[in-house]
C-alpha positions in Angstrom: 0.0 0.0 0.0 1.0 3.5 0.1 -0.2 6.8 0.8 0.0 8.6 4.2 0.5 6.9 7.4 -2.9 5.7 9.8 -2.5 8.2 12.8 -1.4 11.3 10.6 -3.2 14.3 10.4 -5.2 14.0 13.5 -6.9 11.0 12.2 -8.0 8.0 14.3 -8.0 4.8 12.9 -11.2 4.1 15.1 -12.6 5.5 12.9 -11.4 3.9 9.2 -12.8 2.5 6.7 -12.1 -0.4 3.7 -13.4 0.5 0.4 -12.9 -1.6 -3.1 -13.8 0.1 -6.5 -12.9 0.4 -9.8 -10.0 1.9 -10.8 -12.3 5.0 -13.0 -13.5 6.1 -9.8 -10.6 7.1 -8.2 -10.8 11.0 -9.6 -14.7 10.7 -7.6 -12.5 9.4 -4.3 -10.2 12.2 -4.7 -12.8 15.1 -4.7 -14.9 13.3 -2.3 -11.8 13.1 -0.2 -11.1 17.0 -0.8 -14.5 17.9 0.4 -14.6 16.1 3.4 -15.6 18.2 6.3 -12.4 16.6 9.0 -8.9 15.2 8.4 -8.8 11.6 6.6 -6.0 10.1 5.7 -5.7 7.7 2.3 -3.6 4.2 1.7 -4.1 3.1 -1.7 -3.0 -0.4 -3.3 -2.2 0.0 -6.8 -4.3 -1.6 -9.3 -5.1 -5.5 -8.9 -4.7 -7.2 -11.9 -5.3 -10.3 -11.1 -8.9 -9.8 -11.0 -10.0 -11.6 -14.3 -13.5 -11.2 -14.0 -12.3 -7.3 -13.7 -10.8 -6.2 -16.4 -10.8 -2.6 -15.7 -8.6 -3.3 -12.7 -10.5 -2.3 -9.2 -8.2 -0.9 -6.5 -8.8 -1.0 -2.5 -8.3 1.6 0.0 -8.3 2.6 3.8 -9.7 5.7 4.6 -9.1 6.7 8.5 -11.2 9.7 9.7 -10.3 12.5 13.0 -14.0 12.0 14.3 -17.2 9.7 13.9 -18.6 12.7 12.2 -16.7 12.6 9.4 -16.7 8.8 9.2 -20.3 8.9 9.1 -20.2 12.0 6.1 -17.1 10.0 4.1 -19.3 6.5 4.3 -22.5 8.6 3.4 -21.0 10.7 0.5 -19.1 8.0 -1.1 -22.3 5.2 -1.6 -24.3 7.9 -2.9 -21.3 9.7 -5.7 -19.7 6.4 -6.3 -23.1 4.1 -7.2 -21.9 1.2 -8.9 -18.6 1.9 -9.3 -17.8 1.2 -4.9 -17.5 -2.4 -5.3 -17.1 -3.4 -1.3 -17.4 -1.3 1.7 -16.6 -2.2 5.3 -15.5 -0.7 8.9 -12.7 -2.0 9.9 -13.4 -1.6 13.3 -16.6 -3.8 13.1 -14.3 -6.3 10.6 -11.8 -6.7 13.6 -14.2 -7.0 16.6 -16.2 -10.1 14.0 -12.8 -12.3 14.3 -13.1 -12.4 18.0 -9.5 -11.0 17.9 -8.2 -14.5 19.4 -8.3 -18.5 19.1 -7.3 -21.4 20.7 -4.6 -23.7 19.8 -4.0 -27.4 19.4 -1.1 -28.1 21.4 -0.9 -31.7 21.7 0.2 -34.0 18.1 -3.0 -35.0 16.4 -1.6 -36.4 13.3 -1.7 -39.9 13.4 -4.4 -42.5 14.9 -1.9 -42.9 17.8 -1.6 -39.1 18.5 -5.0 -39.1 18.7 -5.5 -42.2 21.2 -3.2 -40.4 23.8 -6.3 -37.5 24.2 -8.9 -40.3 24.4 -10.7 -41.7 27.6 -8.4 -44.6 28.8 -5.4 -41.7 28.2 -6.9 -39.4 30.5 -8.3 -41.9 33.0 -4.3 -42.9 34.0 -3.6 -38.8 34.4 -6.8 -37.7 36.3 -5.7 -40.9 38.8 -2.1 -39.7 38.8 -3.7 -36.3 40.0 -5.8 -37.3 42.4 -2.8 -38.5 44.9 -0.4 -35.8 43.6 -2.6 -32.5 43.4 1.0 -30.5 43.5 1.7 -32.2 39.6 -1.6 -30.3 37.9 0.5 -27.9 36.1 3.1 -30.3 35.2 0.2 -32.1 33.7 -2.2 -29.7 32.3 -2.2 -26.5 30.6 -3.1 -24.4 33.4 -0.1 -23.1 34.5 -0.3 -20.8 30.7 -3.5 -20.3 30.9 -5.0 -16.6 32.6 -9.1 -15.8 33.2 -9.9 -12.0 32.4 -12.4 -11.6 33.5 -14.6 -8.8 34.3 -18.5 -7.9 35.5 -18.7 -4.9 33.4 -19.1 -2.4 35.9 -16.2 0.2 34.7 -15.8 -0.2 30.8 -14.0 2.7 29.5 -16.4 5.7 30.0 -19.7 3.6 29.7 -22.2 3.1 32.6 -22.1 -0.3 34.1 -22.7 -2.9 31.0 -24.7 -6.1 30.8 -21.9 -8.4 30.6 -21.7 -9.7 27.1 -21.4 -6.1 25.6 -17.7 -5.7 27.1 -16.5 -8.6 25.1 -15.2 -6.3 22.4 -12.8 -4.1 25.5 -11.9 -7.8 27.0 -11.1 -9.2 23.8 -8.8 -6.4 22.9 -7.1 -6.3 26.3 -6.4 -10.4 26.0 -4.5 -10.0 22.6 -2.5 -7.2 24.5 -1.7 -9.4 27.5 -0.9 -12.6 25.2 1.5 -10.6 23.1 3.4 -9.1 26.0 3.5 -12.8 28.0 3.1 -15.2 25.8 0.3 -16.8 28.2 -2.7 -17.8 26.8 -5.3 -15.0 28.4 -9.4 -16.1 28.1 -11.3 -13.0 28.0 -14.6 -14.0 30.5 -17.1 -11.8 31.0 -19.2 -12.5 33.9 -23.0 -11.7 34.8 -21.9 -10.8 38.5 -24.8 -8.8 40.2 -22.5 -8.3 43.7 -19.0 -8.3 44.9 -19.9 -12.2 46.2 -21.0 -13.2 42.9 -17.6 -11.7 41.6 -15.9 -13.6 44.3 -18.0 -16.7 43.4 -17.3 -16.4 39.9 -13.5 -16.4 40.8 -13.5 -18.9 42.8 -15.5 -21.5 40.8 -13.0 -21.0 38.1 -9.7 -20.8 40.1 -9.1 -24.8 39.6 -8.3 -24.4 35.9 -6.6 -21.0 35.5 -2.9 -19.9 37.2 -4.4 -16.8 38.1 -7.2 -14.3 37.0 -6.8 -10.9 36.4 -10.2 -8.2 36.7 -10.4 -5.9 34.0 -12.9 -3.2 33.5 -13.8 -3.8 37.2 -14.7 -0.7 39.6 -11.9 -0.4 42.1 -14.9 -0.2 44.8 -16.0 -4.0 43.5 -12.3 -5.0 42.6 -11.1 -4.3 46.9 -14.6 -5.5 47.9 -13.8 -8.9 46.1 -10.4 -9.2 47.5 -11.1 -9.2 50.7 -14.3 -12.1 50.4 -11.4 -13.9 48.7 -9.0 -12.9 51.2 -9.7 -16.1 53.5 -10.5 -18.1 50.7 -7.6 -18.1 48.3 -4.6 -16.6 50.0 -4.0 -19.4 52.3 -2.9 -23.0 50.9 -5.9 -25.0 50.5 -6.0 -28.2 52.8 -4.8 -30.7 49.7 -1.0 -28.4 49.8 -1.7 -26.8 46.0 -0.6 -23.1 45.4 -3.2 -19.9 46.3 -5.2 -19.0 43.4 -3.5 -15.8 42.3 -5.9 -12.6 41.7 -4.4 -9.4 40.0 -6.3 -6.5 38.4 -5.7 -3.5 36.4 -6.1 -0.9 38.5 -3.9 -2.0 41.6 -1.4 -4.0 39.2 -1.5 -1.9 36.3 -2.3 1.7 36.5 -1.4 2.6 40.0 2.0 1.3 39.4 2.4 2.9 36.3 1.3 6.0 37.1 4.0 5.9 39.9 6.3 5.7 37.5 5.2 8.2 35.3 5.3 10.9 38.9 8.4 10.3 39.5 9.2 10.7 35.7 7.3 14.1 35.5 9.1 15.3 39.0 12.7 14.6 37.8 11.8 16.4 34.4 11.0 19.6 35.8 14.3 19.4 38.1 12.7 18.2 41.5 13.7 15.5 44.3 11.0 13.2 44.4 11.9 13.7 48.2 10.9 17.3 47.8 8.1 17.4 45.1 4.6 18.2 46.4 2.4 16.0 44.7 -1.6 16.4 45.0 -3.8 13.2 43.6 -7.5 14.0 42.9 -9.7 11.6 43.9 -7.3 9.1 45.2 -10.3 6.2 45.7 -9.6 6.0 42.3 -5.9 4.8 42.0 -5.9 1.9 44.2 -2.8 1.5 45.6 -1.0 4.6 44.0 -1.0 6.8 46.7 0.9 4.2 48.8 3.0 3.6 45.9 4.0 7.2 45.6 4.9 7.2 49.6 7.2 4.2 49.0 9.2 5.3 45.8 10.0 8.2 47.8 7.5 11.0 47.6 8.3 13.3 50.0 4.9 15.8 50.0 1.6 13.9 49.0 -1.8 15.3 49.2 -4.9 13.4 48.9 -7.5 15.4 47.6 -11.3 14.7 47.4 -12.9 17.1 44.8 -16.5 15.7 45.9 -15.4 17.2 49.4 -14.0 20.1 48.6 -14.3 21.4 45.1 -11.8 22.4 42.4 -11.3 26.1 44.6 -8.5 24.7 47.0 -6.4 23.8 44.1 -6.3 26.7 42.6 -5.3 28.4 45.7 -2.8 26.8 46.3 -1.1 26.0 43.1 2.2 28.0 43.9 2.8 25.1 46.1 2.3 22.2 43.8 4.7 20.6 41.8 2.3 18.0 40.4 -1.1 17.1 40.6 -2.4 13.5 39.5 -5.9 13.5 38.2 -7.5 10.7 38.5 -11.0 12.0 37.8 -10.8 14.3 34.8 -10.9 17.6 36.3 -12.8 20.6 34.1 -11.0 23.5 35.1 -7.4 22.6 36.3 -5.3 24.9 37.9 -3.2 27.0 35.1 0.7 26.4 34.8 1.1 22.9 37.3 2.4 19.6 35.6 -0.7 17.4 35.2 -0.6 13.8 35.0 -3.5 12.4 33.2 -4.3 9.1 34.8 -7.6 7.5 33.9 -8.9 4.1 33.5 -11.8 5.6 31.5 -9.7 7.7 29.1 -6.4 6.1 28.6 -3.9 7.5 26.1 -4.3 5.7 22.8 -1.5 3.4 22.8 0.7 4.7 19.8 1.0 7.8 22.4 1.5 5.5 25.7 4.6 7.1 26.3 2.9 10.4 27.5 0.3 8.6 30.0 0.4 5.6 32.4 -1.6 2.4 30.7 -1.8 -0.7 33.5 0.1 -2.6 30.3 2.9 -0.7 31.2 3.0 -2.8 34.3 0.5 -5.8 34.5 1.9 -8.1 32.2 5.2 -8.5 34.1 3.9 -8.3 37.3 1.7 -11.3 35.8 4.1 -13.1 34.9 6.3 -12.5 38.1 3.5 -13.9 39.7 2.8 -17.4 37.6 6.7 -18.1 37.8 6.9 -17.7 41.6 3.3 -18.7 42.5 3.3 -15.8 45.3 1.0 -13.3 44.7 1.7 -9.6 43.9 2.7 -7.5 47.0 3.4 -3.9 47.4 6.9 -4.7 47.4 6.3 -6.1 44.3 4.7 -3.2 42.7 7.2 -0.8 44.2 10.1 -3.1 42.9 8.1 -2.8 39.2 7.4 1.0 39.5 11.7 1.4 39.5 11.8 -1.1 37.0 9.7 0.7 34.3 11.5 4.6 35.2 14.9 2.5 34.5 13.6 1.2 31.2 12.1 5.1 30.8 14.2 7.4 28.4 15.1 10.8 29.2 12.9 13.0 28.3 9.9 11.1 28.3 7.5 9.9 31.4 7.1 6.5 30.5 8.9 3.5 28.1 6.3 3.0 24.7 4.7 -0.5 25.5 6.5 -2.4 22.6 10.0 -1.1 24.5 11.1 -5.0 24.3 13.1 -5.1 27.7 9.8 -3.5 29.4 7.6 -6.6 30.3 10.9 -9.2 31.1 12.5 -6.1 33.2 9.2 -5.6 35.3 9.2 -9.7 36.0 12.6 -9.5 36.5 12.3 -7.2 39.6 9.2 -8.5 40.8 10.4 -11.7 40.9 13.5 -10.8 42.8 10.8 -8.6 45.2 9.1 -11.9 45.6 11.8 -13.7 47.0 11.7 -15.9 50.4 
């Protein structure tokens, strides 16, 4: 293809669509493209040939839009100049969610009749016996120890109001791929009709046996800490038949808080403060999870912990003079003029060709996932404060954060964590 680059121009490609037509109808594309009322952006293959039943040659395009408007007026515009001549139409974004963005495997030989006879019930009888008097060999045996439940109850997707269940598989699906690329682990995106925190819990629980660990996702922190502690007494402890604790992560505690630790400290140093010294203010701090600890144990030496429900927006404005950086967790209106502000929102992250300006919980999760399948312990502050260093070391000057595809980034946040971990 060629043509401009997705992402140039202001364009989203959200917002993009696939279009095949005949190669006569490019000069229609071109004003049609000239007219349009935002920024698009073209890529172009050059005439397909190959098409015998074509013999004018048809040629396919992607068209990425700034804005849904102007999606909507390119989509509109082009079936009604084009006619005939638009020989396929499709958004891509509907054309990736339709794949269901991952599949299973076959790991085990299947080829011949005795490949198959090892997966059959006589196979499986001698295995499940083996496991019944050695419960501590189920990972040697099985899958499980690669295999990760995400799974959420679609009460905090993005910046929609709590979801029924199935409607976040699109978010879930997207944050598996994510988390399989970065691990390597094979993630199962499972959303969950959970009415309470204890059918959360329950949900967990029930499907602990066959998973290494779960993580919540598009979770509300409230529901995410509530279900912790029910599971507190119930998974932490070794179970009476000597296996491992079920391990439970999420990306708010696991992922954004310690991110966004990394990326204060990062914003601090940049503006030529001691972490020890910077006065830091976080907005709505119920919001971050463990962040505000976080912040205390990297080494933040003046942290405020302000409720904007409370108090209103007045306060910080007041007293900006003596804020070095303010964390907003909530998505504040009017922010003070002229202090550093660290965007940090679940609902709104920074897309993630631009991760480097904002804290994403990928930044984090996937090695303290990792950290915590290798050891079989599960995540402790330690941990996350071990992780929080890890990611400013892999961080380049300049910048708050490393871009998620940094390569050392995910074995570099293990790597600590692990060592945090230790007995």
């Amino acid at each position: 293809m060629s043509g401009p680059v997705p992402g140039a121009a202001g364009v989203n490609p959200a917002y993009s669509i696939q279009i095949r037509i005949l190669a006569r109808a490019m000069a229609t594309v071109e004003a049609v493209l000239a007219d349009a009322p935002g920024a698009v952006t073209c890529q172009s293959d050059e005439s397909d040939e190959s098409d015998e039943s074509d013999p004018t040659g048809a040629r396919r395009m992607v068209l990425d839009a700034d804005s849904m408007p102007t999606l909507t007026w390119l989509t509109t515009t082009l079936r009604r100049r084009l006619g005939a001549d638009l020989l396929h139409a499709e958004d891509l974004v509907f054309l990736a969610a339709s794949t269901g963005k991952l599949s299973q495997r076959v790991c085990a030989a299947t080829t011949t009749g005795h490949d198959v006879a090892l997966l059959d019930a006589d196979a499986d009888r001698r295995v499940i016996t083996h496991l019944t008097t050695h419960p501590r060999h189920t990972d040697r045996y099985t899958g499980r120890s690669r295999r990760v439940a995400l799974l959420t109850d679609a009460s905090a997707v993005l910046d929609f109001e709590p979801l029924p269940a199935e409607t976040a598989l699109p978010a879930v699906e997207s944050q598996a791929v994510h988390l399989h690329r970065a691990t390597g682990l094979d993630v199962i995106p499972l959303p969950v009709a959970a009415h309470s925190v204890d059918d959360l819990a329950c949900a967990i629980r029930m499907l602990a046996p066959g998973f290494a660990a779960t993580v919540l996702i598009h979770t509300h922190i409230r529901r995410i800490n509530a279900a912790r502690a029910v599971l507190g007494s119930v998974l932490d402890p070794a179970d009476s038949a000597g296996s491992a604790p079920h391990l439970v992560l999420d990306t708010v505690n696991d992922g954004l808080a310690v991110a966004a630790a990394a990326a204060a400290l990062g914003a601090v140093r940049r503006i030529g403060i001691d972490p020890r010294r910077a006065r830091v203010v976080v907005v709505d701090p119920a919001r971050g999870g463990e962040l505000a600890n976080l912040l205390v144990a990297a080494g933040i030496g003046d942290l405020t912990l302000y409720d904007p429900v409370q108090y209103g927006i007045g306060p910080l404005h007041r007293f900006a003079d003596q804020t070095d950086l303010i964390i907003d967790l909530i998505g504040l209106v009017a922010p003070p003029e002229g202090v550093p502000l660290l965007h940090t929102r679940m609902e709104t992250p920074p897309p993630l060709i631009a991760a480097t300006a904002g804290p994403r919980p990928l930044h984090a999760l996937p090695g303290l996932l990792t950290a915590a399948i290798t050891t079989r312990h599960p995540i402790t502050t330690a941990a996350r404060l071990a992780a929080v260093h890890a990611i400013t070391a892999q961080t380049r000057a300049g910048q708050l954060l490393p871009s998620l595809d940094h390569p050392q980034l995910t074995p570099a946040v293990a790597a600590a964590a692990i060592r945090a971990l230790a007995p």
